[in-house]
Structure formats: structure tokens, C-alpha cells
C-alpha positions in Angstrom: 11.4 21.3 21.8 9.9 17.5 21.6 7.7 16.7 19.1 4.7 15.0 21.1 3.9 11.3 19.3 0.5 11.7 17.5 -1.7 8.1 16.6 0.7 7.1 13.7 3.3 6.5 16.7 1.1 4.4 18.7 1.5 0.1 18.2 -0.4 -1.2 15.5 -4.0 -2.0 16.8 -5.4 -5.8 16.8 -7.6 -5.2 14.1 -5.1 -3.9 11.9 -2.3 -6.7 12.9 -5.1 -9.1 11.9 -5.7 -8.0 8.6 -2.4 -7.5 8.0 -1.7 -10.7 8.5 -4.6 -11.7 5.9 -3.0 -9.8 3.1 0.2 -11.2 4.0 -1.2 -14.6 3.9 -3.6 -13.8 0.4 0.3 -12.1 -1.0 2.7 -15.1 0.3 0.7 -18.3 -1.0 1.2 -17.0 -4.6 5.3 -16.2 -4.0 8.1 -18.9 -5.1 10.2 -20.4 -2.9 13.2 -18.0 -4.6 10.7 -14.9 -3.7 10.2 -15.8 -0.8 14.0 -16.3 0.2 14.7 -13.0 -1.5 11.8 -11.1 0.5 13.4 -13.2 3.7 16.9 -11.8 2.6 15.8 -8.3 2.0 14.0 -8.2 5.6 17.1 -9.2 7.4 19.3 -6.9 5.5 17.5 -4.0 6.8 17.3 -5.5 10.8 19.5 -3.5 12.7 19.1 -5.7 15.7 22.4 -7.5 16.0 20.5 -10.8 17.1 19.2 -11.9 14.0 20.7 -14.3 12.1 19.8 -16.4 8.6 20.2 -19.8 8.0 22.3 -21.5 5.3 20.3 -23.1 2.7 20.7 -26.9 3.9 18.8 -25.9 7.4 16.1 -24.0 5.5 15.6 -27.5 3.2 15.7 -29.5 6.1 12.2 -27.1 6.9 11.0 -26.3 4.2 
């Protein structure tokens, strides 16, 4: 028997992407640069998707 998807399974709607991307913003302009590479580190850790890579640490200077 499927389970049938209920709202929690849909996409995330604008209004939440938005103010998502507020408390992101509000969280991230108070992190340190070494935060901010370990949150970065964590995340693609955790990425399954074969296509992602990280950069070594002169390319991230070059845009930081």
C-alpha cells in the first residue's frame, strides 16, 4: 500500500522560501568566515548528488 503525500510533501511555498531566506540572511551576517566554511563543509558532506564539488581554499580567497 502507498502512503499518499500529505502538505509536508509538497515544495516549499514562495512565502516561506522568502522568509527563509530572511533568517538565513539575519543568521549568516553574524557567522565568521571559519563558520561559514564549516556550515559550507557540513552541507556538502551530507549531498548525495555526485555533482557537487568544493573548492580548495586559494579559489574561495580569490572570492571571498
Amino acid at each position: 500500500m502507498n502512503k499518499e503525500n500529505t502538505w509536508r510533501d509538497l515544495p516549499a511555498t514562495k512565502k516561506q522560501i522568502k522568509f527563509l531566506t530572511a533568517m538565513a540572511i539575519d543568521s549568516f551576517s553574524n557567522m565568521s568566515r571559519g563558520q561559514a566554511s564549516q556550515m559550507i563543509e557540513d552541507w556538502l558532506d551530507i549531498r548525495e548528488d555526485d555533482n557537487m564539488t568544493s573548492f580548495d581554499k586559494e579559489t574561495l580567497e580569490d572570492y571571498k
